[in-house]
N, C-alpha and C positions, 0 to 999 in steps of 0.2 A: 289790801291784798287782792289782786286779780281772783276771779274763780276757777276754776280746774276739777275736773273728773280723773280718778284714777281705777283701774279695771285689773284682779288676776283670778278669773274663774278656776285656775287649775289647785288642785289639791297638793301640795307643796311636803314631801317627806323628806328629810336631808339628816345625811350622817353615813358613818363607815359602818357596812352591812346591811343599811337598809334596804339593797334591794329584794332579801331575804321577807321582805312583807308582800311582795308581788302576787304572791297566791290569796290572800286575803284582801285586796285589793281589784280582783276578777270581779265582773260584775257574776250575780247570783244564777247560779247553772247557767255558766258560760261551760261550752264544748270546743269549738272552733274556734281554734284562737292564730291569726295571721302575725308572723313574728317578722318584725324587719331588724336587719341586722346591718354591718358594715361586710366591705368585700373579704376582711382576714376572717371574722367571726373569731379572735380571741377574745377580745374585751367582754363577747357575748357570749361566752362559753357556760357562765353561772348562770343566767338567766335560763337559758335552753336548757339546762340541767333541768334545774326548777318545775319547768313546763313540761320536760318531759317525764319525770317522776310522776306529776301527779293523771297522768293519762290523759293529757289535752290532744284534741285532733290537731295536729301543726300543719300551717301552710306559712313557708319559708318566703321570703321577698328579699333579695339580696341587693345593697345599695352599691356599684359598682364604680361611682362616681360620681361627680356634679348631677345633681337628682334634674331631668327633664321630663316635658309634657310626655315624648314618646315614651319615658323609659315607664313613667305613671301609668301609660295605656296598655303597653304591656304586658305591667301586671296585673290588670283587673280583672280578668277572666277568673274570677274567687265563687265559688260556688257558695259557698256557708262560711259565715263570719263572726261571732259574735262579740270581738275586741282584738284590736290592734295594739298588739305589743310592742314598740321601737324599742332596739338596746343598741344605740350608736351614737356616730359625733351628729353635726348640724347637720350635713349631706344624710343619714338615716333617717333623721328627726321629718326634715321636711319631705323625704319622698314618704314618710308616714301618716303625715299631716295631709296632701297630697292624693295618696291614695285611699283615704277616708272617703274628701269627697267626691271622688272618682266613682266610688262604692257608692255613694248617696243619691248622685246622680243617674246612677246605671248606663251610663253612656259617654263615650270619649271624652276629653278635655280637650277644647282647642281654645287658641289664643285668646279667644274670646272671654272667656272665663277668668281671664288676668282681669277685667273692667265690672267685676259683679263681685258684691260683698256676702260672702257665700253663709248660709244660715247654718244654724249646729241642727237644728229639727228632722229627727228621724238619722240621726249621724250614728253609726256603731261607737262603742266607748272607745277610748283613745287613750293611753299608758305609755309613759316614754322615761326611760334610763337613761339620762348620758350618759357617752362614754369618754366624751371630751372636756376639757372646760374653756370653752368658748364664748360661744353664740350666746346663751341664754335662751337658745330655743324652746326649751322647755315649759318656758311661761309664757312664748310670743303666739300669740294669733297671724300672722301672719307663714309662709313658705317662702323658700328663692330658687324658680324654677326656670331650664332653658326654655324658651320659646320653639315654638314649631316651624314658626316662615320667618325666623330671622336668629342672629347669631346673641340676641339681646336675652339678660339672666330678669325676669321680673318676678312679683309677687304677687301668690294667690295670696287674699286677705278675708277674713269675717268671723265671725266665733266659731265655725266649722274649724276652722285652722286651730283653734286653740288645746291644748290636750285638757284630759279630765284630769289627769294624775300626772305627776311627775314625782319621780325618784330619785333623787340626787345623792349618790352614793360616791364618795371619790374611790373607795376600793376598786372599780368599775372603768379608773380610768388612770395605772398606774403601767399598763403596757403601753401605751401610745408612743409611737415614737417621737423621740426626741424634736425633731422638725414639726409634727405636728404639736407636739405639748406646745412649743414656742410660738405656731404662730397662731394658734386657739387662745394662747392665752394672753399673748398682743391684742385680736380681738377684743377679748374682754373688757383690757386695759383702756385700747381706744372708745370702746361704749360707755363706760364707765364717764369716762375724760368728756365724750360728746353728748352725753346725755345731760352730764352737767352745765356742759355752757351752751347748750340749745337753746335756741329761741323761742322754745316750747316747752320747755322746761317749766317743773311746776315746784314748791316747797318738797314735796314728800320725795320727789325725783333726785331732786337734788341734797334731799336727806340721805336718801340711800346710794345715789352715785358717788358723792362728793367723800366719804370717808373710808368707801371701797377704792380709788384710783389707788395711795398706796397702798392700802393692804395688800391690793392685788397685783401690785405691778411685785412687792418685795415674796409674797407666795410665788409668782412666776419663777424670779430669779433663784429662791431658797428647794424650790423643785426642779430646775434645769443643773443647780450646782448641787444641793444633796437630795433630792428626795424623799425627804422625811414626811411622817405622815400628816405634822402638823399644818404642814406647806400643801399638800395636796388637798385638803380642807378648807384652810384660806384663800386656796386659787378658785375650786369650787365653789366658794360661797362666794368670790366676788364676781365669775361667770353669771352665777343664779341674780346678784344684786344688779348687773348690769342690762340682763333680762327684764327685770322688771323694769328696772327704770327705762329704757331704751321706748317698750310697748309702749308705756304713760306717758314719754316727755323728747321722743325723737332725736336722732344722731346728727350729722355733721357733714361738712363736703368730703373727709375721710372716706365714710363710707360710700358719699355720692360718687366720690370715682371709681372706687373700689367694686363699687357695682359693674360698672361701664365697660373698666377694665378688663374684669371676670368674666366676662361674657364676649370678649374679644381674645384672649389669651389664656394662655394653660397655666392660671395663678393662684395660688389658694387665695381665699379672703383675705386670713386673718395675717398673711405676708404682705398684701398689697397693703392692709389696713396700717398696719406697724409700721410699713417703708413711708406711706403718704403724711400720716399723724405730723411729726414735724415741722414741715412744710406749709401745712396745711394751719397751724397754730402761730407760724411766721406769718403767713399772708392777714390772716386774718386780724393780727396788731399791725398790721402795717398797712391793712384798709382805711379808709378815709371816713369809713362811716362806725368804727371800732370808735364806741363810747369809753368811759371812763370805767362803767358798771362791767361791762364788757371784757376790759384790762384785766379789773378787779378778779373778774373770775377766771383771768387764762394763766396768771398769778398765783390763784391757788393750786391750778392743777400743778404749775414748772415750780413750786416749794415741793408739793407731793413727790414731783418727780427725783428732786434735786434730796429729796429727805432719804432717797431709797437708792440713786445711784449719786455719790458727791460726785459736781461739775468738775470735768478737767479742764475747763475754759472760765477766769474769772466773769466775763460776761455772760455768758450763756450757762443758764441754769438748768440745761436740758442735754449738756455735752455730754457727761458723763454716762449718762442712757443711751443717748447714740452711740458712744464709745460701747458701751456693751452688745448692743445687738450688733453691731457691725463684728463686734468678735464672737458673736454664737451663728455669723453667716449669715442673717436674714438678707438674701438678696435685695437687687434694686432692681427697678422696673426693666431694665435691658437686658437682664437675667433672664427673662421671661420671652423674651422676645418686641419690646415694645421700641420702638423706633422714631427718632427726634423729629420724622416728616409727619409721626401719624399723631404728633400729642393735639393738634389743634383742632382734628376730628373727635377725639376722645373729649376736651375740654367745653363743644360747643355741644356735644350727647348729654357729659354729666352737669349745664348745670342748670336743666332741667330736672332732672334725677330727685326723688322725692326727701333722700336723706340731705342733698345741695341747700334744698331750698331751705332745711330746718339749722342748717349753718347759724351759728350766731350774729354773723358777720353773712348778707349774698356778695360771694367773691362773682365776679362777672367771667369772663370766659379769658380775657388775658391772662386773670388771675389765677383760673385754674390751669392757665396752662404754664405759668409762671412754677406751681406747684409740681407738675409731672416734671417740668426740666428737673428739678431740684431734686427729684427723684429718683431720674432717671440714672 
């Protein structure tokens, strides 16, 4: 067995109500407390209750969007701080992650700062509630933030990024709409699916990706068709599974375009991530350097898939799933805006792209562009 390291500094609380610990959870005579929120502030309506019951000084940071360098600089003019509350989806998480070490730094963030591994040393405490179940951001060290001199989405990274606490409450995340429940929880699905058959993948990774893919894909579907609470729990926890494993054992060329993409066009992630997945599982059995081991495990993910939605295509063990999202509307890349002249600039961006390279398979740039048609 190869060696491997695996890493999750954050304090890990999960269950329906939990975020109701939040107060005991404050570091000790904390006053000032900076709450970032999403732009509705439903899903954060308990939390700010909480906070503001027991008489914290509030300074409000509202996440308005795809979280950028400028929106970070922004907000830093914080006089007194002594913990940063996040109660949102992944766009709250990381302008909270973000604006930590903006605080740490005391002075703007520019580009520059995407290429330094930023230290936790002297960081304010860091407390994050999702409200989505996506990302997995929760547990991730790393941000996804726009750039300042270019249209490009990258990552701040270091244990600065990491939170102290997270709170994973699914009660927290039963307003979301419909569009987003779907394609946060696609996300999941695809990390889950990419962290498995990464070429960085490690045993304990693929311990916990590998028997989250369907848990989570059939929680997705049993909370987009009923909503029950048991579903909202198992899509949570296989967000939070996907989180970890992602941090320890790295994603796929899904996410490597989906980056590229995102930072080009007005697309959620975890739509881009959902619409590519497929495509991107085809190219990679039909590369030339797709071992046998390789097979093996893109096999077990299209069983998983095939256990949770049956195929309507005897061959393809993954029709049935695409028959579904195509009937819950998850758009295709054209939807978005993306255009058949521009796939081959996007293709030679992502496959440089850091999650490309962690591919099981490196599809080369015909191949990713092979991919966007199919998508599009």
């Amino acid at each position: 067995m190869a060696d491997f390291s695996f890493s999750c500094k954050t304090q890990v609380h999960f269950g329906a109500g939990v975020h109701r610990k939040l107060l005991d959870l404050l570091p000790e005579g904390a006053r000032f407390v900076v709450l970032v929120t999403g732009v509705s502030g439903t899903a954060s309506a308990p939390v700010r209750a909480l906070l503001a019951e027991a008489g914290l000084n509030l300074t409000f940071v509202v996440c308005a969007g795809e979280p950028t360098l400028q929106a970070i600089n922004d907000a830093r003019g914080i006089d007194h701080c002594d913990c940063i509350v996040v109660c949102g989806g992944g766009s709250a998480i990381d302008t909270g992650k973000a604006l930590r070490v903006a605080l740490q730094k005391e002075a703007v963030l520019t580009d520059d700062d995407f290429g330094l591994t930023h230290d936790a040393a002297s960081c304010v405490p860091l407390i994050v509630l999702p409200t989505t179940a996506g990302t997995g951001a929760e547990v991730t060290s790393n941000a996804v933030l726009g750039a300042l001199n270019s249209a490009a989405k990258v990552s701040f990274r270091g244990p600065a990024l990491q939170p102290d606490v997270a709170l994973v409450d699914p009660d927290l995340m039963k307003t979301a709409p419909k569009s987003v429940v779907l394609y946060a929880g696609l996300d999941a699905v695809v990390q889950n699916i990419e962290a498995y058959t990464s070429a960085f993948s490690t045993p304990l990774t693929r311990a916990l990706a590998g028997p989250a893919i369907g848990s989570t894909l059939a929680a997705l579907r049993d909370v987009i068709e009923t909503g029950s609470s048991d579903a909202w729990s198992g899509l949570a926890c296989g967000s939070l599974s996907s989180g970890l494993a992602l941090a320890n054992g790295g994603l796929g060329a899904a996410h490597g375009l989906a980056s590229v993409l995102g930072g080009a066009y007005p697309a959620p992630h975890g739509a881009l991530c959902g619409r590519l997945l497929m495509p991107v599982m085809r190219a990679t059995l039909q590369s030339p350097f797709c071992t046998d081991a390789i097979r093996s495990d893109i096999a077990f993910c299209q069983d998983a898939i095939a256990q949770v939605f049956a195929p309507t295509e005897p061959t393809d063990p993954c029709s049935g799933f695409e028959r579904w999202v195509d009937a819950q509307d998850l758009p295709r890349l054209s939807s978005w805006g993306v255009r058949i002249d521009q796939i081959e600039g996007v293709a030679q961006t992502a496959v440089t792209a850091s999650s490309s390279l962690k591919n099981s398979v490196k599809l080369e740039i015909n191949e990713l562009a092979q991919v966007l048609r199919d998508a599009l």
